[in-house]
VMD Tcl script that builds the backbone (N, CA, C; Angstrom):
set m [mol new atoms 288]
animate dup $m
set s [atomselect $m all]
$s set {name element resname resid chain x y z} {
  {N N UNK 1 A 6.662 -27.140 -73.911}
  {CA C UNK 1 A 5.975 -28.137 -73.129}
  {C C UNK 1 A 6.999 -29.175 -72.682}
  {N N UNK 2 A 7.022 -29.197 -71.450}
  {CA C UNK 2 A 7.840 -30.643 -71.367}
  {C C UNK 2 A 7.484 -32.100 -71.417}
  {N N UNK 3 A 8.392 -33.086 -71.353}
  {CA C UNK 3 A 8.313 -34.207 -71.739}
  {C C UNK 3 A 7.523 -34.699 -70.735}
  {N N UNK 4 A 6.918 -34.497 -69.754}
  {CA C UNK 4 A 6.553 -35.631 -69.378}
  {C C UNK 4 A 4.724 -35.292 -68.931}
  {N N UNK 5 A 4.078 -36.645 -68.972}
  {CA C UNK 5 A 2.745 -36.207 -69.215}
  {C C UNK 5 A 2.083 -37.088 -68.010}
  {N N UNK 6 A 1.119 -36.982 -67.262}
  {CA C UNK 6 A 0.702 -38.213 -66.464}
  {C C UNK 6 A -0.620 -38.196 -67.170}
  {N N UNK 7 A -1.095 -39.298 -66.753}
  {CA C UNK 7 A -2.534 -39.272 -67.504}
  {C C UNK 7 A -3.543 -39.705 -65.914}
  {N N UNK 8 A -4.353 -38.845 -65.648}
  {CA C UNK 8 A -5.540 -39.430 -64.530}
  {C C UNK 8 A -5.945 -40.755 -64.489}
  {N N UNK 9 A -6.508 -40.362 -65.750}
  {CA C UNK 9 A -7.782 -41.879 -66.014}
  {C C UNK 9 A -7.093 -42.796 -66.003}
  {N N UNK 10 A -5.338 -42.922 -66.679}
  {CA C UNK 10 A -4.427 -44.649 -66.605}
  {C C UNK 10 A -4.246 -44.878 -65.034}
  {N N UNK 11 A -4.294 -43.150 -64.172}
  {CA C UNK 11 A -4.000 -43.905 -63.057}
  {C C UNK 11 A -5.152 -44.364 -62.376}
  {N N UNK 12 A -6.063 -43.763 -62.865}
  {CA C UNK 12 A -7.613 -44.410 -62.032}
  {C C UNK 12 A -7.344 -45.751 -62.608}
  {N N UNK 13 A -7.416 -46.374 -63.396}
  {CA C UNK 13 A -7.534 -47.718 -63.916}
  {C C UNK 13 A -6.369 -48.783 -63.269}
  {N N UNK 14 A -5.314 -48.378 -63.512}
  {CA C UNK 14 A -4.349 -49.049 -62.366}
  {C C UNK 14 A -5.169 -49.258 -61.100}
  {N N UNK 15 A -4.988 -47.858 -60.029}
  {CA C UNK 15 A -5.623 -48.092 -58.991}
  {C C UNK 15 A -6.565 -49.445 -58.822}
  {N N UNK 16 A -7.540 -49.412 -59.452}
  {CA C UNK 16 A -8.814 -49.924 -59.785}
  {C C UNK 16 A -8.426 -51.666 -59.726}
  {N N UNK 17 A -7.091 -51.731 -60.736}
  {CA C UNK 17 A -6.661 -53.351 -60.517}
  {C C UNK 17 A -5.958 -53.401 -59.473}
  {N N UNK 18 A -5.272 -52.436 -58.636}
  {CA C UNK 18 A -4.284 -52.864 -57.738}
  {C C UNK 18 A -5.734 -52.964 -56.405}
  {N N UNK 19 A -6.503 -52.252 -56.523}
  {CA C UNK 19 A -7.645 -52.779 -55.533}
  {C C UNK 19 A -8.051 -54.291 -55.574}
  {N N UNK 20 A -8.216 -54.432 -57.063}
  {CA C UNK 20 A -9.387 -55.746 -57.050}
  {C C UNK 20 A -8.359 -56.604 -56.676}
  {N N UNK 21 A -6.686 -56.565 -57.162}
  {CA C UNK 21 A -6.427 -57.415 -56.498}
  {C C UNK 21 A -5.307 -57.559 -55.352}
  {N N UNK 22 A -5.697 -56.606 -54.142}
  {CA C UNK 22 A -5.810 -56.740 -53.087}
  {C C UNK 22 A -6.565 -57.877 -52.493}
  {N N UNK 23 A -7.935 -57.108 -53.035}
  {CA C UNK 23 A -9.267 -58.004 -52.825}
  {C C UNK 23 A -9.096 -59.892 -53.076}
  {N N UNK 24 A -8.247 -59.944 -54.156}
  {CA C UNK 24 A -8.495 -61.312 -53.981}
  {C C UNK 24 A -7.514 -61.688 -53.428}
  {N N UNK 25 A -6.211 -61.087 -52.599}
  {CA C UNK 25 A -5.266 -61.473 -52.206}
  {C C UNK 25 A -5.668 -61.699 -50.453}
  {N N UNK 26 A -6.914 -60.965 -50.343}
  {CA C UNK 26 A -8.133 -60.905 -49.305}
  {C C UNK 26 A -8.870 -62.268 -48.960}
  {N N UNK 27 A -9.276 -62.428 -50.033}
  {CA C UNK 27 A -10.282 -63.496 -50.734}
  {C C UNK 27 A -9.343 -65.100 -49.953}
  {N N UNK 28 A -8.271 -64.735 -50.662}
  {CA C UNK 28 A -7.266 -66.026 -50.255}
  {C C UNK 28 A -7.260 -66.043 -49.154}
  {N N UNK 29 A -6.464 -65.432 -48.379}
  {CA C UNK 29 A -6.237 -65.128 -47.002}
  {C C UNK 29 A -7.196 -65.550 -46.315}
  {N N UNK 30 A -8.922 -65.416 -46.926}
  {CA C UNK 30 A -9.816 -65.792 -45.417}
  {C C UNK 30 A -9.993 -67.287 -45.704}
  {N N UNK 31 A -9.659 -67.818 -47.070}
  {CA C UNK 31 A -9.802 -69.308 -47.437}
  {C C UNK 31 A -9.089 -69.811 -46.471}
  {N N UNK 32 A -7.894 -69.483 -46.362}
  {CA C UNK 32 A -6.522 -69.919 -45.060}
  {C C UNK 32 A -7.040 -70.118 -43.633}
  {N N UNK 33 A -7.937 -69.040 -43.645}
  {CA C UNK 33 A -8.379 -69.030 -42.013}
  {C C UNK 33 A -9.476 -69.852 -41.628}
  {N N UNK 34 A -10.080 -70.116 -42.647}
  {CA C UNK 34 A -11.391 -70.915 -42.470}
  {C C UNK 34 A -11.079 -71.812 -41.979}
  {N N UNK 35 A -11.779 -72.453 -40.970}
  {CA C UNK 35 A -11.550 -73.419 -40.258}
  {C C UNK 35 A -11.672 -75.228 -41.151}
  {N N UNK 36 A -10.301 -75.967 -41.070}
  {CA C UNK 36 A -10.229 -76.366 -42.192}
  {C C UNK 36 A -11.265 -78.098 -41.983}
  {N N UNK 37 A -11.966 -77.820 -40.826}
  {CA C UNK 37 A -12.736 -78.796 -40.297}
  {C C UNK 37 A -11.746 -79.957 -39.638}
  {N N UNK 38 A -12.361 -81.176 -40.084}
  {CA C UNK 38 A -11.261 -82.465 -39.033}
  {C C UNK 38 A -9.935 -82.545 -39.868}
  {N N UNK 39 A -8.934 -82.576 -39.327}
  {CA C UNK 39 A -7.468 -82.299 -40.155}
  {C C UNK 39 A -6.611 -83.408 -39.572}
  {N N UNK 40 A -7.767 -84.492 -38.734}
  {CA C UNK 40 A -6.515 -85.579 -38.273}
  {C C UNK 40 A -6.131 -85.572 -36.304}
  {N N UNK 41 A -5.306 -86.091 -35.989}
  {CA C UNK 41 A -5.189 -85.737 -34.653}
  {C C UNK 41 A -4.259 -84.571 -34.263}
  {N N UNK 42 A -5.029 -84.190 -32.820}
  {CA C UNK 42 A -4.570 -82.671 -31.951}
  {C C UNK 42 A -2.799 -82.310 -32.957}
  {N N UNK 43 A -2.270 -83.174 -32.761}
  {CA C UNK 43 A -0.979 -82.635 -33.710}
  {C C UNK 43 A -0.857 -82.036 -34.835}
  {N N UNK 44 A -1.679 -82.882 -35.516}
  {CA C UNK 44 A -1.306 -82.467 -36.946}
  {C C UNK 44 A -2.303 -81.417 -37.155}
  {N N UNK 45 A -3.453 -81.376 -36.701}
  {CA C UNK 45 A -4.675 -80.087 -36.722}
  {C C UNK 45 A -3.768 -78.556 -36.156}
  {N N UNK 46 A -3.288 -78.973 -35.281}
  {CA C UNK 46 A -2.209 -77.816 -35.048}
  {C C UNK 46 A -1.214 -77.207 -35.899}
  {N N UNK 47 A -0.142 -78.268 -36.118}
  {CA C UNK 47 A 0.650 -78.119 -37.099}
  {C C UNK 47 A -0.008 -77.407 -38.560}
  {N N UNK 48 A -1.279 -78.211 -39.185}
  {CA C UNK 48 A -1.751 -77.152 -40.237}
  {C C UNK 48 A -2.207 -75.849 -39.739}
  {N N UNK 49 A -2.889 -76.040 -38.521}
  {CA C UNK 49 A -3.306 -74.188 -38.056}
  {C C UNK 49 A -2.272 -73.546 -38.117}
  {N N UNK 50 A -1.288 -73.872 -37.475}
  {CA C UNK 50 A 0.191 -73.027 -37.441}
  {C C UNK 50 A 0.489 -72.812 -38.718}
  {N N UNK 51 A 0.656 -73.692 -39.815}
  {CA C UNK 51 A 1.128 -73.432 -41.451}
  {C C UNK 51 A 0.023 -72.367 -42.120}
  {N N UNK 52 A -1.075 -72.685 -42.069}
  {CA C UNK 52 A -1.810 -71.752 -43.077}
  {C C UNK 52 A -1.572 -70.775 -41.866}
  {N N UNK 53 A -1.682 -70.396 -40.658}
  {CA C UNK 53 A -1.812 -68.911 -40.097}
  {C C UNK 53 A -0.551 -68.047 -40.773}
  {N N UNK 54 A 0.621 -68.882 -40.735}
  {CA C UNK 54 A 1.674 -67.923 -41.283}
  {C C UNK 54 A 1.474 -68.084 -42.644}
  {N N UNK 55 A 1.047 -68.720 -43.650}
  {CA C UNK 55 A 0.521 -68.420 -44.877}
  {C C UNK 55 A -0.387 -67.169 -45.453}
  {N N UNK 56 A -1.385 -67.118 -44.448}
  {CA C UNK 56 A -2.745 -66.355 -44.116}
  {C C UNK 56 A -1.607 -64.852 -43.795}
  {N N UNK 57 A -0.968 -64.882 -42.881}
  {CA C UNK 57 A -0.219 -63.695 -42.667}
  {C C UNK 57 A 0.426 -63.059 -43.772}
  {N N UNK 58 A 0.971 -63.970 -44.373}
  {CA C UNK 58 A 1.884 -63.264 -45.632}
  {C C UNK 58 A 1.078 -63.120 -46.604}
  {N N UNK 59 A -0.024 -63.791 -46.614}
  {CA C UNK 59 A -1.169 -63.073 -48.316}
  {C C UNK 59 A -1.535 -62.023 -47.501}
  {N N UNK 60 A -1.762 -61.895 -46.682}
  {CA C UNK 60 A -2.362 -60.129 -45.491}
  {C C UNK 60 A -1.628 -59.080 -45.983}
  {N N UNK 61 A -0.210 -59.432 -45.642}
  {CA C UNK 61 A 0.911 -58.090 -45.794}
  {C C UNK 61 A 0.619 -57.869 -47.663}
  {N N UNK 62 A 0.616 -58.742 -48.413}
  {CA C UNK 62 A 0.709 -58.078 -49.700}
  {C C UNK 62 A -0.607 -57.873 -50.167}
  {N N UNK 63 A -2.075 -58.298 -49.926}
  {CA C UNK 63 A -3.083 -57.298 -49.546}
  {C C UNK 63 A -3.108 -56.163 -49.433}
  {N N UNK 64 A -2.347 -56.083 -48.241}
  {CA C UNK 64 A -2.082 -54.330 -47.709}
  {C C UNK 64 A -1.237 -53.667 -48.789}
  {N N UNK 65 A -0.066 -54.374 -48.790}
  {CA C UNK 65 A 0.729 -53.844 -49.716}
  {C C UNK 65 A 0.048 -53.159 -51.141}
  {N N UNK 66 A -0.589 -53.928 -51.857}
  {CA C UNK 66 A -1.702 -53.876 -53.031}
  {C C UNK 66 A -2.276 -52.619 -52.484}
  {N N UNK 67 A -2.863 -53.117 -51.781}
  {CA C UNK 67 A -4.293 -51.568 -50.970}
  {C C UNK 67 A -3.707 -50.575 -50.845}
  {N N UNK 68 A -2.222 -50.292 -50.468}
  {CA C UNK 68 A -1.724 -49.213 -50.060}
  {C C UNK 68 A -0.821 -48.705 -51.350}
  {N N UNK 69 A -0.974 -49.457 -52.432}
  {CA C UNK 69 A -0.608 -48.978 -53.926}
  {C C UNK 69 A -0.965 -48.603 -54.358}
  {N N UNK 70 A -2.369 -48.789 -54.686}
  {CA C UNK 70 A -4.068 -48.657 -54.658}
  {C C UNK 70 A -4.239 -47.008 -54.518}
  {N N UNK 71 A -4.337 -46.648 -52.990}
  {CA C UNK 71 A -4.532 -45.747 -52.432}
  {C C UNK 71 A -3.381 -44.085 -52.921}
  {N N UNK 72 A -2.392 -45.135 -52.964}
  {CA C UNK 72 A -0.922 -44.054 -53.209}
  {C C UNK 72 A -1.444 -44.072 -54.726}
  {N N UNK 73 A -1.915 -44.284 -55.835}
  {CA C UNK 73 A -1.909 -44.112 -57.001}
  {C C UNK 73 A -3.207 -43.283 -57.096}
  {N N UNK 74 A -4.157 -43.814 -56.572}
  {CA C UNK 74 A -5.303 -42.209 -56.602}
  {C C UNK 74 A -4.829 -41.210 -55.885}
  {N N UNK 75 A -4.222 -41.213 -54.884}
  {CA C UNK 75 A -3.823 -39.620 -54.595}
  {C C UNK 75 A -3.040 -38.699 -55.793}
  {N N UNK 76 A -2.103 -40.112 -56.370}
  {CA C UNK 76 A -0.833 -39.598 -57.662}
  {C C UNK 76 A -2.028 -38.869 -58.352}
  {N N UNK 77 A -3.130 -39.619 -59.094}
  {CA C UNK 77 A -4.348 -38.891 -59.736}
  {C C UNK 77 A -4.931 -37.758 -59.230}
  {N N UNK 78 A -5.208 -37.673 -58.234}
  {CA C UNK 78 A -6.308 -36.785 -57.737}
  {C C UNK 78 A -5.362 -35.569 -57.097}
  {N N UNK 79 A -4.171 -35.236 -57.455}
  {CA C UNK 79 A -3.138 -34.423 -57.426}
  {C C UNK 79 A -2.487 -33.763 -58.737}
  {N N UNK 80 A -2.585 -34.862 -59.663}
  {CA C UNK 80 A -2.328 -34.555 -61.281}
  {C C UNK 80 A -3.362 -33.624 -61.602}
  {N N UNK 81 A -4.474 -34.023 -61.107}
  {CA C UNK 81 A -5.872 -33.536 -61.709}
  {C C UNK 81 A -6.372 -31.691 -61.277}
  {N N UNK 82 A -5.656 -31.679 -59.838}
  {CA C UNK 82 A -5.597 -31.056 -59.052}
  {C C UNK 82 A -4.629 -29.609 -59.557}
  {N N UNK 83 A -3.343 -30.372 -59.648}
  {CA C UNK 83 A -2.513 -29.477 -60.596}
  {C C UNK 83 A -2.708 -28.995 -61.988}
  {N N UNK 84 A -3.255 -29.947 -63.100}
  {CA C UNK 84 A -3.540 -29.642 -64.407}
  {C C UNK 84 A -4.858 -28.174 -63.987}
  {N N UNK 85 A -5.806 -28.494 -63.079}
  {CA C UNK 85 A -6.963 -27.465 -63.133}
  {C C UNK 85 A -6.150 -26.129 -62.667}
  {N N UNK 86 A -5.162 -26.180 -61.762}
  {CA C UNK 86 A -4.736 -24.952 -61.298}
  {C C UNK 86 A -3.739 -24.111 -62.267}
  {N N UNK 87 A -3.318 -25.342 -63.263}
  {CA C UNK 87 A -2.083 -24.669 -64.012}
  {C C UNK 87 A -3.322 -23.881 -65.388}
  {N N UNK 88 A -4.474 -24.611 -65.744}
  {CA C UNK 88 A -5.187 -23.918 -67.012}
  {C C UNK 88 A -5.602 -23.049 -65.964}
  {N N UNK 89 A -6.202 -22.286 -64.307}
  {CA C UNK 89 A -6.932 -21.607 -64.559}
  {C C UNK 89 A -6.053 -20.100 -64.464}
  {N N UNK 90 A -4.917 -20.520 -64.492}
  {CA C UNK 90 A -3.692 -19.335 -63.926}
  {C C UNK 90 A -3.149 -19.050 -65.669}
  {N N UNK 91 A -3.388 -20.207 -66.499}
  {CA C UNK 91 A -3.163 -19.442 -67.882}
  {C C UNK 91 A -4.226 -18.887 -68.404}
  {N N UNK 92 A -5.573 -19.165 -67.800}
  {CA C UNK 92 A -6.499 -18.392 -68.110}
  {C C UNK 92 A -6.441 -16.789 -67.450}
  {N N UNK 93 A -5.860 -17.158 -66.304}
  {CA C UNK 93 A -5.777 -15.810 -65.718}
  {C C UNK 93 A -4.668 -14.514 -66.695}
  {N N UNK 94 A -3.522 -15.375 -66.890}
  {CA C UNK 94 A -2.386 -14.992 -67.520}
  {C C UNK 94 A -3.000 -14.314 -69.150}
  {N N UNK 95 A -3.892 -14.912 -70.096}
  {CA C UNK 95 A -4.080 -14.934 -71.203}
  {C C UNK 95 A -5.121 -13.174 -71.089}
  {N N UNK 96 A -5.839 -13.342 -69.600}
  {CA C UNK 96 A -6.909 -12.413 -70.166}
  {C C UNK 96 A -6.280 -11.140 -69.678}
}
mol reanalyze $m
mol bondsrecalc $m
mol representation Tube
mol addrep $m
């Protein structure tokens, strides 16, 4: 047997946190966008729109980033899982 083992279910569970926190890296991001009501005069209301938008942008990219870790770690699973069924049913085949 060799050394190395993956386990499904640790990667379902990872997945599972790298979703939720996407989600709140989501969560943040729309706090940013919300319109932050009266912020002072035309200048400075600008100046903060301009700051949180590029704030708002960069919690986005690592959102995605998260989501797309997320996504790449259930496939890692649902490929492990994929392989373990094909490797018992070919030693089943092999045994009989």
């Amino acid at each position: 047997m060799s050394g190395f083992h993956a386990d499904p279910q640790a990667l379902d569970a990872l997945a599972l946190r790298l979703a939720d926190t996407a989600e709140e890296y989501g969560a943040a991001a729309v706090a940013l966008e919300a319109p932050a009501g009266e912020c002072g005069p035309g200048p400075v209301a600008a100046a903060l729109t301009a700051l949180t938008g590029k704030w708002s942008g960069r919690i986005r990219a690592v959102e995605s980033d998260f989501a797309a870790a997320a996504t790449d770690v259930r496939t890692a699973a649902k490929a492990y899982r994929a392989t373990d069924a094909a490797a018992a049913e070919e030693l089943g085949r092999a045994d009989g």
